[in-house]
N, C-alpha and C positions, 0 to 999 in steps of 0.2 A: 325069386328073381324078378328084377323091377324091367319090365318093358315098356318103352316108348315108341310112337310113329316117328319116323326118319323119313327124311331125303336129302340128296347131295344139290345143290346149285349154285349158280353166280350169280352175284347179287345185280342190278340194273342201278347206276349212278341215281339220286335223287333227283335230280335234273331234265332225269330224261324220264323218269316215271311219270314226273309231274307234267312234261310235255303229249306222254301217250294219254293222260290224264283230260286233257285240255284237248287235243285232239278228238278224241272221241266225245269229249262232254253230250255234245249235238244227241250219237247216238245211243248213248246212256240217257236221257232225258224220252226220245223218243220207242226206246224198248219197251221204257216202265216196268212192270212189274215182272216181262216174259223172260229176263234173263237175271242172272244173281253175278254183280260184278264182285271181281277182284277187288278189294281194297287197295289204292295207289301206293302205301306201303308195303303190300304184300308178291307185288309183280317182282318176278321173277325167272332164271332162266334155271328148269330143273337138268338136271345130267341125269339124276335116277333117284327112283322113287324106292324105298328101300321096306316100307310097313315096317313092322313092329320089329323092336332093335334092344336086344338084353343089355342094360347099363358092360355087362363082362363082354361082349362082343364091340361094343361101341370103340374101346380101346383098341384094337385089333382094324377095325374100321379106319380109325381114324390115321395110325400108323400107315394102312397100306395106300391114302389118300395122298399123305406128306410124299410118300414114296412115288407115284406117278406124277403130283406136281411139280419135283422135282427135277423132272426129267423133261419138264415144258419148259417153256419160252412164253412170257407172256403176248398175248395178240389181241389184233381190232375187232370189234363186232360192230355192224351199221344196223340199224333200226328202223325199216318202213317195210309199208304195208298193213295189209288186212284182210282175215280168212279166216275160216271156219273149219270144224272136222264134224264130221266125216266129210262132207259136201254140203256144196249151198241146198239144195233140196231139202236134206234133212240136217242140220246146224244144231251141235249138239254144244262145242265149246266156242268162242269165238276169242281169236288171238291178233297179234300185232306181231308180222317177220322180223325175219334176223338172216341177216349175210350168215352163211353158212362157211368160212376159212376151215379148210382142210384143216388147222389147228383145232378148231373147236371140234370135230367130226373124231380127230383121233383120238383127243383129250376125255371124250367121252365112253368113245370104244375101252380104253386104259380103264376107264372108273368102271364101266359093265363088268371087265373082265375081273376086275381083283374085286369087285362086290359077288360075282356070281363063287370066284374062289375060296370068299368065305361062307358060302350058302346060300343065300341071297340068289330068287329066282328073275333067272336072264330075261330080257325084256324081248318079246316076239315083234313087237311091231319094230319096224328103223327107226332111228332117231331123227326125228322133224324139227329140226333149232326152234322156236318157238315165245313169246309171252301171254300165258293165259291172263286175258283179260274178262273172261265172261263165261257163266256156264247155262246155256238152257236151261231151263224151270222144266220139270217132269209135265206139270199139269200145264203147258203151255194149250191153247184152246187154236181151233183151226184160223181162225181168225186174226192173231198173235202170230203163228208162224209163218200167216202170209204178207203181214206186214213187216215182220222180222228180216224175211227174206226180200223184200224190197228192198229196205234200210241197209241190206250189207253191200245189194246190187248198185246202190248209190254212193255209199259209203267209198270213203278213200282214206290213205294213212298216208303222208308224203315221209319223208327220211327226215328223222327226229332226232340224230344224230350217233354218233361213233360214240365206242368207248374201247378203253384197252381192260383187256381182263388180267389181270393181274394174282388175283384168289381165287380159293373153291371153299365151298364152306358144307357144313356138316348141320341140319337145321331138325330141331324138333318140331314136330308139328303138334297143337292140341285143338282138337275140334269142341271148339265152343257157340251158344247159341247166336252170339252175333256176328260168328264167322271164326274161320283158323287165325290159331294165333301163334304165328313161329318165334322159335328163340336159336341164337346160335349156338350151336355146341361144340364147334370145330373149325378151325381155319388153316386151309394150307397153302403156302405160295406157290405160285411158277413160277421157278428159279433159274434154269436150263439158260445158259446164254448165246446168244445168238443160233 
């Protein structure tokens, strides 16, 4: 049996990657080496992170996706901001916000529950809308993380703009030397009207 890394997410319009993109340029320049950024094709809004996914499960998967987008409405998502996790003190991943509509909050809840329905282990922390843009470097040096943590204190993201979400997508992940490399393997509408 062929396994692959999985996660569910909504894709971010090109347009507006490329503006988070340009936005940050400044502090992607001024990181250097202390953080390992997202590739502006790979930004993304995950719903759930699924690990490793049996090609005979994936179908099963994928039907019970169609099945909850179904029952959505497509909606807006706004884009600004910028923050870190856990906290500025210790900055482990660094992201770009997102409006959080009760659509998207439930839309997500729907996806947890029929992932965890088919085995798939339920996510303990809540769901924080989100675009990783950047992950800390392990060996960042004390030096690095004090300048890191200035740059976010200065740093601003203004509102980059809306988009309607319309799909949900089903994505392989493959971890490669120059970084992950997704491919789709699944798309479902929100259909649900009004």
């Amino acid at each position: 049996m062929s396994l692959l890394r999985a996660f569910i997410a909504i894709d971010i319009p090109p347009e507006i990657r490329q503006a988070i993109s340009h936005e940050t340029a400044g502090l992607r320049q001024a990181c250097g080496r202390a953080v390992r950024w997202v590739a502006t094709e790979n930004i993304h809004l995950t719903l759930k992170f699924l690990g490793e996914v049996s090609s005979a499960n994936l179908e099963l998967l994928r039907q019970s996706i169609h099945a909850e987008c179904a029952q959505t409405a497509p909606f807006e998502i706004s884009v600004a901001g910028l923050g870190c996790f856990p906290n500025p003190r210790h900055p482990r991943v660094l992201w770009v916000g997102l409006s959080a509509p009760s659509e998207l909050t439930h839309l997500q809840r729907q996806i947890e529950n029929a992932a965890t329905r088919l085995g798939y282990t339920p996510e303990e922390k809540p769901f924080s809308p989100h675009l990783t843009i950047g992950r800390v470097r392990e060996q960042i040096t004390p030096t690095e993380l004090q300048t890191l943590r200035k740059l976010l204190e200065q740093s601003t993201v203004s509102a980059l703009g809306t988009f309607t979400v319309r799909e949900v997508h089903i994505y392989k992940s493959e971890l490669r030397p120059e970084g992950p490399q997704y491919s789709r393997l699944a798309t479902a509408q929100l259909q649900k009207n009004g």
